[in-house]
C-alpha positions in Angstrom: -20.4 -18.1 -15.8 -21.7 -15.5 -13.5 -20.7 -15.4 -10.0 -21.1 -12.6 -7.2 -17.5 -10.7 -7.0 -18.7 -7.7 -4.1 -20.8 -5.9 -3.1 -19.9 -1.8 -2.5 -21.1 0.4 0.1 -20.3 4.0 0.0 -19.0 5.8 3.1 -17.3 8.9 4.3 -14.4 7.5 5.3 -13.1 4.5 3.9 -10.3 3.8 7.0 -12.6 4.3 9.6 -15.0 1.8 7.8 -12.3 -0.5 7.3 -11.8 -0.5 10.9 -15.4 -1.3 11.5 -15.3 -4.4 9.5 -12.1 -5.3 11.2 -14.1 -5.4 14.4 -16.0 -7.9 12.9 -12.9 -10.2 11.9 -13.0 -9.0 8.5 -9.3 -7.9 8.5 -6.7 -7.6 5.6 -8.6 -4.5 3.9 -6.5 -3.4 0.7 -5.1 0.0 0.2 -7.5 2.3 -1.4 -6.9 2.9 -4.9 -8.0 5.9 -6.9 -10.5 5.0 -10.1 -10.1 8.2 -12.0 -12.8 7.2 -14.4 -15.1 7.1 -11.5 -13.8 9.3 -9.5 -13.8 7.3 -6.6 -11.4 5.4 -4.3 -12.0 2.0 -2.8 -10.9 -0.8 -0.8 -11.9 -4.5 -0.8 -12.3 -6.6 2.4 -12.4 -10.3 1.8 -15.3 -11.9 3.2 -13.7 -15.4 3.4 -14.3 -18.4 1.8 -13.3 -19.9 -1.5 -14.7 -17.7 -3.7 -13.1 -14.7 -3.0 -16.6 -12.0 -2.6 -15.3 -9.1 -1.7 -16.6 -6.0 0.1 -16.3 -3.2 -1.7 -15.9 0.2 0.9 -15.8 3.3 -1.6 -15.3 7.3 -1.0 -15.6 10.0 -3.5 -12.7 10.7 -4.6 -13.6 14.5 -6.2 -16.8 16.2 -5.6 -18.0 15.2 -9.4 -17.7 11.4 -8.4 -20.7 9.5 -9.5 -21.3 8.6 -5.8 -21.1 12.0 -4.2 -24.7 12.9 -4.6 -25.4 9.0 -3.5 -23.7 10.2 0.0 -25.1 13.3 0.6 -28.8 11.9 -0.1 -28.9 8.4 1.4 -25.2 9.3 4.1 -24.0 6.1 1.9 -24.4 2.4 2.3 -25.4 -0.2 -0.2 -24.4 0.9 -3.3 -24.1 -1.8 -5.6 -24.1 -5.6 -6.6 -21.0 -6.8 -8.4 -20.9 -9.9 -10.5 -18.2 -11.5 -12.3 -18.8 -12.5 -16.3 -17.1 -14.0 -19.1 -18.1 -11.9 -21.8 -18.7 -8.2 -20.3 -19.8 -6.8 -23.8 -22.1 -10.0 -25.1 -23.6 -9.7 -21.7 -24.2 -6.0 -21.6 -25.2 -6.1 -25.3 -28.0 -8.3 -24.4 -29.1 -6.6 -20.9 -29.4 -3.1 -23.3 -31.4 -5.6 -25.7 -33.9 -7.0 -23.2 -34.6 -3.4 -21.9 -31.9 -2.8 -19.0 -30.7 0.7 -18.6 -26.9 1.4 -19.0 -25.1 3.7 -16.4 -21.4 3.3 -17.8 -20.8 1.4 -20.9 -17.4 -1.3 -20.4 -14.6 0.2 -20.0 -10.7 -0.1 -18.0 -10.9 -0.4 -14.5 -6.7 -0.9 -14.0 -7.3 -0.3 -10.1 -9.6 -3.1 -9.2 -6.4 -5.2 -10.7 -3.9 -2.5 -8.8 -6.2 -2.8 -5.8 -6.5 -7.0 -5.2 -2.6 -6.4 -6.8 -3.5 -8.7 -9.9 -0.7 -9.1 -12.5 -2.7 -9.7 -15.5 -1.9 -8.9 -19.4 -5.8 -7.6 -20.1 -7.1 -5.4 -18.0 -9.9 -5.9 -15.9 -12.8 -4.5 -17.5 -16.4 -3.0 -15.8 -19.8 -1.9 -16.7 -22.8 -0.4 -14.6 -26.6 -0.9 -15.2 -29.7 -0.1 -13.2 -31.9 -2.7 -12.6 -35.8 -2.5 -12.2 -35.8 1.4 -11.2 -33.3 1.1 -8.0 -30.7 -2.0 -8.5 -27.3 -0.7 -9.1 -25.7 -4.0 -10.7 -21.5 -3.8 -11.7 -20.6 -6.4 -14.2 -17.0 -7.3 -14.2 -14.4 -8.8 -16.7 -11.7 -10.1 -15.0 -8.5 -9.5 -16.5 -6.1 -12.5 -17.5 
């Protein structure tokens, strides 16, 4: 199963983007949560639906964050494509196998659980890979 989870635009300011998308009708933005592994904080803004695709609105949250360079270069935007898998390290084993590049290996990511306030007994788990020579694509590994 793969199925598209969010997609994450980096901003500035995460309330005042919030805010935007409210305008919109996209209300109920989470809390932001910190990621200390990335560095980042972030706040998902369901879209609707059944699904459940979120939109992901992330900040640096320390001036070594991964996407710190991404907003002083580009001033933010779209960031990334997330999509939810079964098997996060079968997958990513067989994207580095058919010649994708790997950003950040699987690992933890407790406050994507703590943000969407998930009670689960595995932790959520996330990897990062470019695709082509631009494509920023997040696989996820929802925690049960």
């Amino acid at each position: 199963m793969i199925k598209l989870d969010h997609i994450g635009f980096v901003v500035d300011d995460i309330t005042s983007y919030a805010e935007l998308f409210s305008a919109l009708g996209l209300t109920g933005a989470t809390d932001p949560v910190e990621h200390p592994g990335q560095r980042t904080s972030a706040s998902f803004i369901n879209v609707g639906g059944e699904d459940d695709v979120y939109i992901e609105v992330l900040e640096p949250a320390h001036d070594s964050s991964p996407v710190t360079n991404f907003l002083k270069k580009k001033g933010g935007g779209l960031h990334h494509l997330c999509f939810e898998v079964d098997d996060i390290e079968n997958i990513s084993k067989n994207l580095v196998g058919k010649g994708f590049k790997m950003v950040n290996p699987p690992e933890d990511c407790a406050a994507y659980d703590k943000n969407l306030k998930r009670e689960c007994k595995n932790v959520t788990k996330i990897a990062f890979f470019i695709l082509g020579d631009r494509l920023l694509v997040e696989l996820i590994e929802k925690g049960v």
